[in-house]
PDB file of N, CA, C and O in Angstrom:
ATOM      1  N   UNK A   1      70.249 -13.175 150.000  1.00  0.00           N
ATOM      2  CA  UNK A   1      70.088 -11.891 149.361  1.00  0.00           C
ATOM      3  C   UNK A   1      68.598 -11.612 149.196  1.00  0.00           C
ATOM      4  O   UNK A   1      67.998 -12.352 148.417  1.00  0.00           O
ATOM      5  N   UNK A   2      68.012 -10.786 149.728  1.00  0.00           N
ATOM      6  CA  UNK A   2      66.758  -9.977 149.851  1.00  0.00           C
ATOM      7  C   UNK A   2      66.119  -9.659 148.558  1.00  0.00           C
ATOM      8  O   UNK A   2      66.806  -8.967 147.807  1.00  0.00           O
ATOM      9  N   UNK A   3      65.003  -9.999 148.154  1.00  0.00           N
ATOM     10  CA  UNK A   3      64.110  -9.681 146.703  1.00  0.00           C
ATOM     11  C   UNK A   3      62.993  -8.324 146.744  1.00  0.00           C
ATOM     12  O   UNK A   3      62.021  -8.017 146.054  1.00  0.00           O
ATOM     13  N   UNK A   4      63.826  -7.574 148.177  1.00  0.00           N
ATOM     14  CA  UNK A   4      62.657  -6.594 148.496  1.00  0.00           C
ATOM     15  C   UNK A   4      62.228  -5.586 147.896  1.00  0.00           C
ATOM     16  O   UNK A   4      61.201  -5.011 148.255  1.00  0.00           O
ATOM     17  N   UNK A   5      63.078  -5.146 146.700  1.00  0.00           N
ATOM     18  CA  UNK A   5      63.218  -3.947 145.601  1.00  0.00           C
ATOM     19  C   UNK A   5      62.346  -4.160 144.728  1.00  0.00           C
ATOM     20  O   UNK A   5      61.774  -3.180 144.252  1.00  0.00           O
ATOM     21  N   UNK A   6      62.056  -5.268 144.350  1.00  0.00           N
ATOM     22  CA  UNK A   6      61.820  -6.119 142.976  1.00  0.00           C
ATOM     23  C   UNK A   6      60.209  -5.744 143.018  1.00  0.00           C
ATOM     24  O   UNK A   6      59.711  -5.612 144.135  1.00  0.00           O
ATOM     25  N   UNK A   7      59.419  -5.576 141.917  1.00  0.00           N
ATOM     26  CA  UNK A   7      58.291  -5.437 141.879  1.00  0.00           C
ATOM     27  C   UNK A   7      57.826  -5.667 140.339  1.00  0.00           C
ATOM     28  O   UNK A   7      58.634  -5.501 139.425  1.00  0.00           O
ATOM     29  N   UNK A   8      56.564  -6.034 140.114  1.00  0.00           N
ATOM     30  CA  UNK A   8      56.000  -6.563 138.600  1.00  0.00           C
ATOM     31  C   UNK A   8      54.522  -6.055 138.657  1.00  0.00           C
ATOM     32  O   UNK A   8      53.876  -5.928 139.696  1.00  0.00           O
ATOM     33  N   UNK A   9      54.139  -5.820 137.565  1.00  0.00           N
ATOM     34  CA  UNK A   9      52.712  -4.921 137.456  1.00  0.00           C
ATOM     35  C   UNK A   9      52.145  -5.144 136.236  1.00  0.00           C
ATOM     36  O   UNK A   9      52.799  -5.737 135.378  1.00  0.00           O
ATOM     37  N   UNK A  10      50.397  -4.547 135.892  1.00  0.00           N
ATOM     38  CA  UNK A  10      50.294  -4.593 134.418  1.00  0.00           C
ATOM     39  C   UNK A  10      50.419  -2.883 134.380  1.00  0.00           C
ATOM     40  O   UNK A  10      50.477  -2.110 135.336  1.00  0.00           O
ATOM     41  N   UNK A  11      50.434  -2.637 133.147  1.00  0.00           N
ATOM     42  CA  UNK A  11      50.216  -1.550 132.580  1.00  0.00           C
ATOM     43  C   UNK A  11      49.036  -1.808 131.552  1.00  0.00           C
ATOM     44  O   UNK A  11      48.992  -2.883 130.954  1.00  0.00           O
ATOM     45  N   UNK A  12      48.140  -0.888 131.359  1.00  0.00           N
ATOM     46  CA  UNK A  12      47.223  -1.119 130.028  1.00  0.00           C
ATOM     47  C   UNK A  12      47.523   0.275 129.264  1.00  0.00           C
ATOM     48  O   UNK A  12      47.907   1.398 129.592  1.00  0.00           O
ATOM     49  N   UNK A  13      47.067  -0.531 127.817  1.00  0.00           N
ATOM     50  CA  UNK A  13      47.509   0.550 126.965  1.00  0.00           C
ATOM     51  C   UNK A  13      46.299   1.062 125.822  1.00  0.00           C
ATOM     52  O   UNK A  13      46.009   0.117 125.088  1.00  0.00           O
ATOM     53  N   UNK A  14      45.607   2.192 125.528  1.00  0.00           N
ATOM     54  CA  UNK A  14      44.936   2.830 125.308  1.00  0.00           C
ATOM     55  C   UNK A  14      45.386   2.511 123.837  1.00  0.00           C
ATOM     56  O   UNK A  14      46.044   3.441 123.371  1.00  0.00           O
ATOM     57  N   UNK A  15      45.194   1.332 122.875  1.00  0.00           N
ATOM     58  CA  UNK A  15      45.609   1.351 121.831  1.00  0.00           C
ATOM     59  C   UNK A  15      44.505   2.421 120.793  1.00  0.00           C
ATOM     60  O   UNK A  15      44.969   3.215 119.976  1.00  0.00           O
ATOM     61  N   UNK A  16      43.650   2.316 120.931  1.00  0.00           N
ATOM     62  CA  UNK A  16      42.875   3.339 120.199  1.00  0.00           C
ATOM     63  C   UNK A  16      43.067   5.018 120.132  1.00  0.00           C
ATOM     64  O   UNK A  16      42.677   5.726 119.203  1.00  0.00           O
ATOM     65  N   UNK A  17      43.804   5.500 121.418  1.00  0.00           N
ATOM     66  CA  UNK A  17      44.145   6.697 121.433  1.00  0.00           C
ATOM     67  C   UNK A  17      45.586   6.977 120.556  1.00  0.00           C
ATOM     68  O   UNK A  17      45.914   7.853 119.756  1.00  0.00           O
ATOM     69  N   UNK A  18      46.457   5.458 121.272  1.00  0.00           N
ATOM     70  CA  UNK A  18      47.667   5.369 120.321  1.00  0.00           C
ATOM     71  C   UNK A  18      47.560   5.878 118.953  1.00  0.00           C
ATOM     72  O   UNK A  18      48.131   6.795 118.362  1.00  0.00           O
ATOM     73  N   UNK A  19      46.577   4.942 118.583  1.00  0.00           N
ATOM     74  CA  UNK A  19      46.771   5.168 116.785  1.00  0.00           C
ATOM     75  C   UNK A  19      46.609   6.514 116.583  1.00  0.00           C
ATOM     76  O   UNK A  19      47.550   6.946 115.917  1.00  0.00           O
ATOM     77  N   UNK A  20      45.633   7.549 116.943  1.00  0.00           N
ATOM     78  CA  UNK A  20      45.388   8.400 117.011  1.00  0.00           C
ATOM     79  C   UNK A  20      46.051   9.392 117.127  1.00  0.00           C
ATOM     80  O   UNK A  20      46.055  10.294 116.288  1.00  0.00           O
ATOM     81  N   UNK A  21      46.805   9.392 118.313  1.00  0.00           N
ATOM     82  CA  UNK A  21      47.889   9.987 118.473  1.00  0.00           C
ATOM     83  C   UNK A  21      49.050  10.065 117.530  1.00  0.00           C
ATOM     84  O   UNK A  21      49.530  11.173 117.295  1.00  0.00           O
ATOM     85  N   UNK A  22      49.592   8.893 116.917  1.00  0.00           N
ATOM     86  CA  UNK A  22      50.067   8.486 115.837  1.00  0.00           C
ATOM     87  C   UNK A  22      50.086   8.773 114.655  1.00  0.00           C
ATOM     88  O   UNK A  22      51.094   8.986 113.982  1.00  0.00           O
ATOM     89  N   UNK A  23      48.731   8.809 114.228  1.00  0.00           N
ATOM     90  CA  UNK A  23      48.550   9.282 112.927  1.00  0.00           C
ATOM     91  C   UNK A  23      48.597  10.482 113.266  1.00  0.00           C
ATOM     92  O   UNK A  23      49.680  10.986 112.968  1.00  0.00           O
ATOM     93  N   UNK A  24      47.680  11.376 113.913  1.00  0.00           N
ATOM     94  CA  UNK A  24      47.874  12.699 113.711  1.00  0.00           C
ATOM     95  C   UNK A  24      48.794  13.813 113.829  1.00  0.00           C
ATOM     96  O   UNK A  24      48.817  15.003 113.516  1.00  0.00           O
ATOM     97  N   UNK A  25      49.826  12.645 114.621  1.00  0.00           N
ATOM     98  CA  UNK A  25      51.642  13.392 114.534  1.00  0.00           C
ATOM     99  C   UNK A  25      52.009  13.232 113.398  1.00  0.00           C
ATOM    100  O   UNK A  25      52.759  14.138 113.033  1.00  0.00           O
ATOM    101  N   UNK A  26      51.765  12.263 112.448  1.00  0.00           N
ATOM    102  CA  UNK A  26      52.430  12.055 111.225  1.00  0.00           C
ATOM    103  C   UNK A  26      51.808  12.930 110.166  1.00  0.00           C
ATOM    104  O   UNK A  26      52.607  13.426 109.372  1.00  0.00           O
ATOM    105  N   UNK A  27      50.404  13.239 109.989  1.00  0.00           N
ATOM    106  CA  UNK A  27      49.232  13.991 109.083  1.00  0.00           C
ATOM    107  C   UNK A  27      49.937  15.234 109.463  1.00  0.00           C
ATOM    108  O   UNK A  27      50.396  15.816 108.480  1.00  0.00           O
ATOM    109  N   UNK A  28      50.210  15.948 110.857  1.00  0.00           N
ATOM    110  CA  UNK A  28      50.725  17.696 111.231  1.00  0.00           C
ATOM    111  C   UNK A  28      51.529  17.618 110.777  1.00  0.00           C
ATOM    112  O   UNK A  28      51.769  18.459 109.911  1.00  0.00           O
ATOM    113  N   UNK A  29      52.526  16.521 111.057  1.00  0.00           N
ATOM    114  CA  UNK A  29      53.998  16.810 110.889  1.00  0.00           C
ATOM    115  C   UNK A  29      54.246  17.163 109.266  1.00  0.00           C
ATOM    116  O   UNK A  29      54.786  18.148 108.763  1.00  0.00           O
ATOM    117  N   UNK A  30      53.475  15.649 108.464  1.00  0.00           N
ATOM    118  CA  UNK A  30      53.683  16.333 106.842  1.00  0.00           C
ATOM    119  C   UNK A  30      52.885  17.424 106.383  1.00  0.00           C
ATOM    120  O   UNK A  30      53.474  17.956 105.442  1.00  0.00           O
ATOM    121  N   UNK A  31      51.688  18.050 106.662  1.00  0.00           N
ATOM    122  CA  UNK A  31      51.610  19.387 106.426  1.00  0.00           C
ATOM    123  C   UNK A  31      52.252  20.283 106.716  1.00  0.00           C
ATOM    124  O   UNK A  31      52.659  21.061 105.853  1.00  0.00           O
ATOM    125  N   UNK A  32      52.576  20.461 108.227  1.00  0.00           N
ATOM    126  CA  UNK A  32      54.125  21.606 108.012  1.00  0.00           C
ATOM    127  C   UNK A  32      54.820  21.763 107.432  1.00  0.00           C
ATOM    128  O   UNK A  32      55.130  22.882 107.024  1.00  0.00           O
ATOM    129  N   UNK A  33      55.754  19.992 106.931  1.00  0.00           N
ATOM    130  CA  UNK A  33      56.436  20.447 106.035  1.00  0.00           C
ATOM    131  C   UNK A  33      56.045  20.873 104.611  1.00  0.00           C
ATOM    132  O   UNK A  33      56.887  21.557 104.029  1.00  0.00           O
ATOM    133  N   UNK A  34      55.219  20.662 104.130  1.00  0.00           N
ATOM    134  CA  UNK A  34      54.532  20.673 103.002  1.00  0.00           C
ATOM    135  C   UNK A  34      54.334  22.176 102.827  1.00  0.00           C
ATOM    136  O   UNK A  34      54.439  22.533 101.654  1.00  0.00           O
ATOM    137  N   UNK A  35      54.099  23.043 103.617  1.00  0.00           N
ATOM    138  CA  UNK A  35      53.951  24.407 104.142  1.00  0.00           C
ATOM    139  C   UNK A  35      55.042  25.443 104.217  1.00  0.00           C
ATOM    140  O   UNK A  35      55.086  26.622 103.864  1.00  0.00           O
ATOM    141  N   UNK A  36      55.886  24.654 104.772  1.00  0.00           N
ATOM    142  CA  UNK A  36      57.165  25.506 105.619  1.00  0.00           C
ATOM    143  C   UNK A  36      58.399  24.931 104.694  1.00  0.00           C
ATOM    144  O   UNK A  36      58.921  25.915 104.170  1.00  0.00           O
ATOM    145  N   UNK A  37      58.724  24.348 104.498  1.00  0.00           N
ATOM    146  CA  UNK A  37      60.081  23.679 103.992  1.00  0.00           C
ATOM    147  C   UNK A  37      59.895  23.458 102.297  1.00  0.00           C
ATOM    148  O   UNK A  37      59.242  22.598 101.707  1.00  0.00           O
ATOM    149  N   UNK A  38      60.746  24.600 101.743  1.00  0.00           N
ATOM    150  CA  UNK A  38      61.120  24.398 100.404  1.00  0.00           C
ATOM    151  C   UNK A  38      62.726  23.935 100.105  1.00  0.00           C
ATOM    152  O   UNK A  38      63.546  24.027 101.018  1.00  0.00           O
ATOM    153  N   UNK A  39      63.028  23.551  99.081  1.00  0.00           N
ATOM    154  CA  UNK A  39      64.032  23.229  98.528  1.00  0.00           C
ATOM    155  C   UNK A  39      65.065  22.628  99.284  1.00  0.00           C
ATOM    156  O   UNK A  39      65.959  23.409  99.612  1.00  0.00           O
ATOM    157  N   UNK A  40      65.187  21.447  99.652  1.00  0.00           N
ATOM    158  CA  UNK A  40      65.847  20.692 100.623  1.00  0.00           C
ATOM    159  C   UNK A  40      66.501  19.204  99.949  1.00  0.00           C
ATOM    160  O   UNK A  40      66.048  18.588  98.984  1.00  0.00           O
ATOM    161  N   UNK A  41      67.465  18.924 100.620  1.00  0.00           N
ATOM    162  CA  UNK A  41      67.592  17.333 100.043  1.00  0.00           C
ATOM    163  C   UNK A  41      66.847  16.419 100.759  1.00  0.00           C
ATOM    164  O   UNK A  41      66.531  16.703 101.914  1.00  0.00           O
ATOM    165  N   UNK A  42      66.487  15.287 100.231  1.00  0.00           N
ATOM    166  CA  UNK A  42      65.614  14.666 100.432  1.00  0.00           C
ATOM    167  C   UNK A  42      65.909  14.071 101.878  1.00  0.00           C
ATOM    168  O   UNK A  42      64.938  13.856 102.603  1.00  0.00           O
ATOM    169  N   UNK A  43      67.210  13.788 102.348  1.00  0.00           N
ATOM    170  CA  UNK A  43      67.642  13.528 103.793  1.00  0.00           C
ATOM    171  C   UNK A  43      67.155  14.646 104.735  1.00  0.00           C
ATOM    172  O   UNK A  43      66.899  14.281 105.882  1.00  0.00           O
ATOM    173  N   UNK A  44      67.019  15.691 104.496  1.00  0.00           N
ATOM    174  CA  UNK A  44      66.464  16.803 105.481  1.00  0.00           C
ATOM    175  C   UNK A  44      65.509  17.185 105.796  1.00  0.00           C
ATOM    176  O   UNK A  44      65.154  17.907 106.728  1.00  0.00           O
ATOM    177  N   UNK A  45      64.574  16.274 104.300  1.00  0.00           N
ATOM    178  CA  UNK A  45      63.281  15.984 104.575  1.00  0.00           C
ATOM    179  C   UNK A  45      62.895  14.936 105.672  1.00  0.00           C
ATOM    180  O   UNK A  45      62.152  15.044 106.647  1.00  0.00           O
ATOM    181  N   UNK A  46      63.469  14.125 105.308  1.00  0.00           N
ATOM    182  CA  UNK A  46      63.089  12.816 106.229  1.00  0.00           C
ATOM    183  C   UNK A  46      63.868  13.186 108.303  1.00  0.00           C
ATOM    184  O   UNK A  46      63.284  12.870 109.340  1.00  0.00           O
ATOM    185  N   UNK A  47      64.906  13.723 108.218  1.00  0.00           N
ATOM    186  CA  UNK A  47      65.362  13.863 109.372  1.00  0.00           C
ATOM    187  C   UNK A  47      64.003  15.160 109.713  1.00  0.00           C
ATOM    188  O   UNK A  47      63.690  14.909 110.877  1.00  0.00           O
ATOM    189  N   UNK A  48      63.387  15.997 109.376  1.00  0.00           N
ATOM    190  CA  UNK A  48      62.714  17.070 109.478  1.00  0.00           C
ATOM    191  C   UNK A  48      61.310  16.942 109.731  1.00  0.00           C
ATOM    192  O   UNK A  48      60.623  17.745 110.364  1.00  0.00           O
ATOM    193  N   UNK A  49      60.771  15.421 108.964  1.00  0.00           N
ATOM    194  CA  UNK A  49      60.116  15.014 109.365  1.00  0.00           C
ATOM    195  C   UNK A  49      59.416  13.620 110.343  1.00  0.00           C
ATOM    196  O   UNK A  49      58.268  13.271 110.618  1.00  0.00           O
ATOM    197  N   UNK A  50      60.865  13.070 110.677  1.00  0.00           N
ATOM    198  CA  UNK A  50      60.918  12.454 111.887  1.00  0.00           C
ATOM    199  C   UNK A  50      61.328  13.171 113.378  1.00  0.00           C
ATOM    200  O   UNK A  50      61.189  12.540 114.426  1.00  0.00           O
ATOM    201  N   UNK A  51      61.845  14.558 113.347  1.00  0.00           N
ATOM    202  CA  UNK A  51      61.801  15.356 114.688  1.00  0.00           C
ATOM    203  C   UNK A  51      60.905  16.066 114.549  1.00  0.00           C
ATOM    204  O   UNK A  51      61.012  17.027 115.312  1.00  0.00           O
ATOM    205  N   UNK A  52      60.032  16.100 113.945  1.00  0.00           N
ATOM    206  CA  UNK A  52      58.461  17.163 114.211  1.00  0.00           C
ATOM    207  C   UNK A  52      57.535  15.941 114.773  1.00  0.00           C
ATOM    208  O   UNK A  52      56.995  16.003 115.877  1.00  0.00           O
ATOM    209  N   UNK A  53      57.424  14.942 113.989  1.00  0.00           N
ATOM    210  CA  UNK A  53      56.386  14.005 114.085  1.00  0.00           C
ATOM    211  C   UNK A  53      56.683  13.609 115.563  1.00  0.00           C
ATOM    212  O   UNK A  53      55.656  13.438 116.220  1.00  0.00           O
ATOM    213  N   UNK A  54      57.836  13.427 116.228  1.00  0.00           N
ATOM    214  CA  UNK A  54      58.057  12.672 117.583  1.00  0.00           C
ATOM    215  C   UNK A  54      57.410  13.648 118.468  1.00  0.00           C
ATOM    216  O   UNK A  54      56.637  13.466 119.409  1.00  0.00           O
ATOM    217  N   UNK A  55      58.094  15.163 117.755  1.00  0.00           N
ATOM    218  CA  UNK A  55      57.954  16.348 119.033  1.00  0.00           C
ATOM    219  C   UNK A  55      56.390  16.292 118.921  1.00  0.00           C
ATOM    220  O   UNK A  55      55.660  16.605 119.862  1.00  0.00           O
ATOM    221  N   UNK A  56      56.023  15.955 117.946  1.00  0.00           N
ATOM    222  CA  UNK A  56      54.294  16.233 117.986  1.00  0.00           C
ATOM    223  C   UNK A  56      53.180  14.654 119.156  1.00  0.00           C
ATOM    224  O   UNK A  56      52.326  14.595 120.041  1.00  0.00           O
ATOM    225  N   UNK A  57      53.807  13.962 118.513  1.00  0.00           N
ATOM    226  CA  UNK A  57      53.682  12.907 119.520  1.00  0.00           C
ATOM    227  C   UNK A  57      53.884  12.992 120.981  1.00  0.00           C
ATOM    228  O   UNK A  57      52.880  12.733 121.644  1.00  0.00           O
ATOM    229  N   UNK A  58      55.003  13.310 121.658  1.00  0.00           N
ATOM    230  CA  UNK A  58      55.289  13.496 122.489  1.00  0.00           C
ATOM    231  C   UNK A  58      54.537  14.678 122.984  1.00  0.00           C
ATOM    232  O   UNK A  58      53.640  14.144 123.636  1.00  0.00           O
ATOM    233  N   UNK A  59      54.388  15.760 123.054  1.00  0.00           N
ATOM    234  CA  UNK A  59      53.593  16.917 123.163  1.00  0.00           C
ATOM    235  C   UNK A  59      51.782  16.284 123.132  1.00  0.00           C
ATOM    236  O   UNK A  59      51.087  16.428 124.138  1.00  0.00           O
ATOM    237  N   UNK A  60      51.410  15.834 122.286  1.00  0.00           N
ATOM    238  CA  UNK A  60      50.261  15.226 122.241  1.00  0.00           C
ATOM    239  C   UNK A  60      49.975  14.153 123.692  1.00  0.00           C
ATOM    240  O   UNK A  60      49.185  14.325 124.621  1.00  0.00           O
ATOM    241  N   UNK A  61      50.669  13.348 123.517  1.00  0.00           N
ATOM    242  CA  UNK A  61      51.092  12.599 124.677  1.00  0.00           C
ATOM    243  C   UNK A  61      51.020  13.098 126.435  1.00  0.00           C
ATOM    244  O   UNK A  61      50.250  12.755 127.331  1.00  0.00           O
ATOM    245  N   UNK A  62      52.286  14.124 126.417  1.00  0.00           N
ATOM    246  CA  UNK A  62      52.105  14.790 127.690  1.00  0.00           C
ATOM    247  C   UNK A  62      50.372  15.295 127.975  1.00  0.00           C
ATOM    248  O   UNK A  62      49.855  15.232 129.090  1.00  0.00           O
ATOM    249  N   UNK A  63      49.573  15.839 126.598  1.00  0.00           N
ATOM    250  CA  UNK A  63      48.219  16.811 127.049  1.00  0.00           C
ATOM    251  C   UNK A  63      47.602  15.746 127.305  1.00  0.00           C
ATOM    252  O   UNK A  63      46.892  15.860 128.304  1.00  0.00           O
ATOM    253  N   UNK A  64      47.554  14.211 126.558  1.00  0.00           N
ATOM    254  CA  UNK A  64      45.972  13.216 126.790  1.00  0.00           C
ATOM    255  C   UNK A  64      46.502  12.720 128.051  1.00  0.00           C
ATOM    256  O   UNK A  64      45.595  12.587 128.873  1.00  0.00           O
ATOM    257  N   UNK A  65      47.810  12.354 128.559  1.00  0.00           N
ATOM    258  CA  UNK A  65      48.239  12.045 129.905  1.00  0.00           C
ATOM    259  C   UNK A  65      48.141  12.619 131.290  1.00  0.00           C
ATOM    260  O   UNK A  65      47.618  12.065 132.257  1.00  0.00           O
ATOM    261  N   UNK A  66      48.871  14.133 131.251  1.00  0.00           N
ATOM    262  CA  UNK A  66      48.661  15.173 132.112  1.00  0.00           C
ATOM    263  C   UNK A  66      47.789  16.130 132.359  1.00  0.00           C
ATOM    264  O   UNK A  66      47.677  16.574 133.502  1.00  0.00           O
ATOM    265  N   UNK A  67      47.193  16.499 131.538  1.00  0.00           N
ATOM    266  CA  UNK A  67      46.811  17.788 131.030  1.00  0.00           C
ATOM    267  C   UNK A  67      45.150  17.533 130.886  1.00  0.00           C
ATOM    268  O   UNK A  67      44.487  18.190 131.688  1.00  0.00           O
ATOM    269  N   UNK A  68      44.496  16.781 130.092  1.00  0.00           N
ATOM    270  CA  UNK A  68      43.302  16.244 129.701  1.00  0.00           C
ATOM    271  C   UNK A  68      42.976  15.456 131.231  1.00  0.00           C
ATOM    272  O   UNK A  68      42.027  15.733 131.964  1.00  0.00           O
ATOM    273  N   UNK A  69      43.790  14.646 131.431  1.00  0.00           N
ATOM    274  CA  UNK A  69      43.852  13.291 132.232  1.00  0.00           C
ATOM    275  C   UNK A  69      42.724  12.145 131.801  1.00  0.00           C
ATOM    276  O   UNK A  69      41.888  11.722 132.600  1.00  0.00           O
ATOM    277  N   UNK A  70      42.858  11.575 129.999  1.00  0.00           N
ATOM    278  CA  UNK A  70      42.775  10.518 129.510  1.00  0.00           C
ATOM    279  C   UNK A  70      43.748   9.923 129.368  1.00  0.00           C
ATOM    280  O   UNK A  70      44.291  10.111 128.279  1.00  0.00           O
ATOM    281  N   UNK A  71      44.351   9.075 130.205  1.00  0.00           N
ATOM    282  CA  UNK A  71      45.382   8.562 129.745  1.00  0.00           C
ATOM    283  C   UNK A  71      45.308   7.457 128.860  1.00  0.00           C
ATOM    284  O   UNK A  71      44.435   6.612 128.660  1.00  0.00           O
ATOM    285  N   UNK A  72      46.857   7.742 128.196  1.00  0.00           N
ATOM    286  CA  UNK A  72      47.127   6.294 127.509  1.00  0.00           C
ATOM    287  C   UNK A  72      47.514   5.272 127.775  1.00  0.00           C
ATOM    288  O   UNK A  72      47.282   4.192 127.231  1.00  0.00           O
ATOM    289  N   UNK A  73      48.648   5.712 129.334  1.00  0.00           N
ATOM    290  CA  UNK A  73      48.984   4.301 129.599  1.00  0.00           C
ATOM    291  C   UNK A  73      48.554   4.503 131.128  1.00  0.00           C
ATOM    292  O   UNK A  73      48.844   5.457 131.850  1.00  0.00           O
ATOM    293  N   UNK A  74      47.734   3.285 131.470  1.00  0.00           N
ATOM    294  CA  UNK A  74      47.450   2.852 132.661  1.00  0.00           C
ATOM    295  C   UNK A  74      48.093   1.759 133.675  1.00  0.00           C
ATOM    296  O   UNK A  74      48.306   0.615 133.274  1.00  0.00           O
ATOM    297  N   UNK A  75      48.455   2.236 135.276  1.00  0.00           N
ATOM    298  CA  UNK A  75      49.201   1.558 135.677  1.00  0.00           C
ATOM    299  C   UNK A  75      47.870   0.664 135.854  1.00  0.00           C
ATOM    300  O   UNK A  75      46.844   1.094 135.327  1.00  0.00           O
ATOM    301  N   UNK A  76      47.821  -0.600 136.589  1.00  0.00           N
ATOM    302  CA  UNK A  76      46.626  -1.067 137.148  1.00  0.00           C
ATOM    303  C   UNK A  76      46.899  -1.887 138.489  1.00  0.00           C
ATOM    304  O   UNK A  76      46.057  -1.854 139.386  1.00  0.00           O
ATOM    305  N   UNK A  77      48.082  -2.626 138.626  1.00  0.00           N
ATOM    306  CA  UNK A  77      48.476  -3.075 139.611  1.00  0.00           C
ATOM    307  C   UNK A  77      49.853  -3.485 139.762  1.00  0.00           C
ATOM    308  O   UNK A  77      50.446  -4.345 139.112  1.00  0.00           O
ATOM    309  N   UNK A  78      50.315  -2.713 140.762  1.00  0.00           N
ATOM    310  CA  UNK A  78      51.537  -3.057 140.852  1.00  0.00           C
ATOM    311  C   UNK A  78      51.623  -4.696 142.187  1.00  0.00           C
ATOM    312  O   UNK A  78      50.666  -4.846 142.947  1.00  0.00           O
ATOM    313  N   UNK A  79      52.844  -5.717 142.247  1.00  0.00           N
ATOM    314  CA  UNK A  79      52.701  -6.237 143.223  1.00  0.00           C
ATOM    315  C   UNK A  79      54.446  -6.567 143.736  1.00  0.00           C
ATOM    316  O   UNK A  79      55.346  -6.491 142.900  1.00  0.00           O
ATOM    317  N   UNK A  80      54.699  -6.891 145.039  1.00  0.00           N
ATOM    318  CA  UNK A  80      56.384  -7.420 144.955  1.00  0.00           C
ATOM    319  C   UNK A  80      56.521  -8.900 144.616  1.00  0.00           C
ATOM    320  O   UNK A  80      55.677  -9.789 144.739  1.00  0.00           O
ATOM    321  N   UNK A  81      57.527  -8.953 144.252  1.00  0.00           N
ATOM    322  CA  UNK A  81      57.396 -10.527 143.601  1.00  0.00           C
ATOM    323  C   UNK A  81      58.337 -11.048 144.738  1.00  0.00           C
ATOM    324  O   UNK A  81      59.295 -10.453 145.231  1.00  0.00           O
ATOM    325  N   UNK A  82      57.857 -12.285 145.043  1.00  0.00           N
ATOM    326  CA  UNK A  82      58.488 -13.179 145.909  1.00  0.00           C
ATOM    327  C   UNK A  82      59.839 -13.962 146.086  1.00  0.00           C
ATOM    328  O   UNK A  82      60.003 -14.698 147.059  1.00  0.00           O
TER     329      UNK A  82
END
């Protein structure tokens, strides 16, 4: 049986942009709500502010990746394994 599919690589990872990225999804995300969202139970807070913070992440993400082209994650070498 043939191992010809198979392949292993590094990736590097831009931990300094990470955090960055990170925090400042979490800092937008709770000012919006802080802004926008009155009188809620406290579960709708937390679900409200775990789908802003991702969408903000993610969105952030796509611009330093695609868009900017700093990326965060770097392929560096791919190879086939034997």
């Amino acid at each position: 049986m043939g191992r010809g599919g198979l392949y292993a690589g590094w990736i590097l990872v831009d931990v300094k942009l990470l955090a960055v990225l990170v925090l400042l999804s979490i800092g937008v995300a709770l000012l919006l709500l802080a802004l926008i969202v009155r009188r809620r139970a406290w579960h709708e807070y937390v679900s409200l502010f775990l789908a802003v913070a991702t969408i903000l992440f993610v969105v952030g993400l796509f611009i330093f990746q695609v868009v900017v082209d700093y990326p965060v994650f770097v392929e560096r070498h791919f190879f086939p394994i034997e």
